[in-house]
N, C-alpha and C positions, 0 to 999 in steps of 0.2 A: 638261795645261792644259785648263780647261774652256772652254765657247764660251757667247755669250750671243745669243739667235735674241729677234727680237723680231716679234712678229706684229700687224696692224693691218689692219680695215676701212677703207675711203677709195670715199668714190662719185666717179663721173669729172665731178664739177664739186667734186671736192678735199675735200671734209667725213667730217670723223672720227668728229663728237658725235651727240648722239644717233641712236643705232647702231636703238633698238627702234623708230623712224619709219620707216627706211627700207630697214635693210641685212636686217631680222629675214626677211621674208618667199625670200629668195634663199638661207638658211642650207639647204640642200639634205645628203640622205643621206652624199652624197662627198665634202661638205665639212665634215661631221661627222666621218666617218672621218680625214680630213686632222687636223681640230684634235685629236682623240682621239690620233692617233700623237704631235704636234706636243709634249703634254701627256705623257705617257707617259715622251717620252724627256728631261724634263727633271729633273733633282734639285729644283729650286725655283724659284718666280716672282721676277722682279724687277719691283716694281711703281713708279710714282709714286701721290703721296697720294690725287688726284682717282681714277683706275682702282682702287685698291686699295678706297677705300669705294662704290664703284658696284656692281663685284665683289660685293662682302662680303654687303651686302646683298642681290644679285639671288641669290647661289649660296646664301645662307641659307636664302630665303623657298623657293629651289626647293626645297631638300630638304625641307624642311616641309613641303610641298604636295603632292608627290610622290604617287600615288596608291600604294596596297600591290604589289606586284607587278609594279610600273612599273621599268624598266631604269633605273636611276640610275650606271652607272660615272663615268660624263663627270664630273657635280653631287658624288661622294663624293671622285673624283681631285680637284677643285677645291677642294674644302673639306676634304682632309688632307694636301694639299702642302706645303710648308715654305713659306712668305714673305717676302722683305726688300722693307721699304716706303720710299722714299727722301721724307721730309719735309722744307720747311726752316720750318714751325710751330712743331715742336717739340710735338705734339699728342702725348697722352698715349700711351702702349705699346699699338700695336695690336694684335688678338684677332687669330682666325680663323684661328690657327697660323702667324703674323704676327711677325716681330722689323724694329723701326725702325732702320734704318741711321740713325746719328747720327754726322756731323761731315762728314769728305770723304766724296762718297757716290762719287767716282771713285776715292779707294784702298780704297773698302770693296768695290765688284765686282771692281779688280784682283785683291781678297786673295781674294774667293772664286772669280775664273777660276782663281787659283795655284792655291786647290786641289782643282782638278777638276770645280769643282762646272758642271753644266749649266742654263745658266738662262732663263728663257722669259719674256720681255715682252712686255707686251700692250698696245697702244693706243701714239699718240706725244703730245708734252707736252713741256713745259719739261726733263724730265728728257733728252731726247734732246739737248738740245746739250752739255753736258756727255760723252756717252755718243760721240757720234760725233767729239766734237773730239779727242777722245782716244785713238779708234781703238778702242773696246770693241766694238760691236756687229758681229758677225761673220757673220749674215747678218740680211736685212731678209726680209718676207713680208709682202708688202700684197694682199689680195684687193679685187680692184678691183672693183666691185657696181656693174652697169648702171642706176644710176639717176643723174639729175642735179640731186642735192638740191646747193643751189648755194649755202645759207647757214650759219651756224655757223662752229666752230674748226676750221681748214685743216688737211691735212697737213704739219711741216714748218713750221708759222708762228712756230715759237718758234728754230729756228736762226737764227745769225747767218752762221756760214760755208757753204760749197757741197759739202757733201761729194761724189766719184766716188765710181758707182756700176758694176757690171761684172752686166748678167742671166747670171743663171746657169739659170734654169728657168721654162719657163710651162706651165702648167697650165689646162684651161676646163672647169669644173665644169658639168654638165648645165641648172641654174640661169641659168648666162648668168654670173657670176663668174668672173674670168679672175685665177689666181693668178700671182704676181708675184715670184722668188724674186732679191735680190742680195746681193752682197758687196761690200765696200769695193776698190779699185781700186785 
């Protein structure tokens, strides 16, 4: 059975969006190493639509910019991972080694926990209440970034229910980012 870890930015006045305002400058050496493992050990992203074209586009323009000789692992694992993008648009078939999960997007992760597949989500959204009402996400990873950007879209603003939550590990990156590791309860 595979697991689905979903990782997410959040400053401690609760803000998820616009990550390059506030979260960018605290991205430290060890918490590179963290997201590079995090990436590593997954078989494929599971995205929502909003994250997967933000992505798309930031990890494109990197590697096109990318100086010669510049270490790109991180930027190359992110643009040849596998991706299932969960829409309810119905926007055309996304690139960037991208397949659209189309219909129930809760029996299309069950089918690919069934088999085996390890999957990495990033950012939270409308996608997570579906995801947590159902019991799929198997751990959560919120780096909590000492800044108190207090506007924008919340963590969590789109559940209806309360999920428990059980820490399982903290972590405090050099930066001042204090890692945040749970499971469901």
């Amino acid at each position: 059975m595979g697991k689905l870890v979903e990782a997410t930015h959040v400053s401690l006045g609760g803000q998820i969006d616009e990550l390059d305002k506030w979260a960018l400058p605290y991205l430290d050496e060890d918490h590179g190493r963290y997201s590079a493992r995090l990436l590593d050990e997954a078989d494929a992203l599971l995205l929502g639509r909003v994250s997967y074209e933000g992505l798309a586009d930031a990890y494109l323009k990197m590697a096109a910019a990318a100086p010669a000789g510049t270490p790109t692992d991180f930027i190359d694992r992110m643009n040849s991972i596998p991706k299932h993008v969960a829409s309810r648009s119905g926007a055309a078939t996304p690139s960037w080694n991208a397949t659209r999960l189309d219909g129930d997007v809760v029996a299309a992760v069950k089918t690919l926990k069934a088999d085996g597949a390890s999957l990495l989500k990033y950012g939270t959204g409308e996608l997570d209440a579906p995801l947590f009402e159902h019991g799929l996400i198997d751990e959560l990873h919120l780096s909590l970034t000492p800044v108190a950007a207090g506007h924008g879209e919340r963590l969590f603003e789109h559940l209806t229910g309360a999920p428990r939550l059980e820490l399982q590990e903290v972590t405090k990156f050099d930066s001042g980012v204090v890692l945040l590791v749970y499971t469901p309860r």
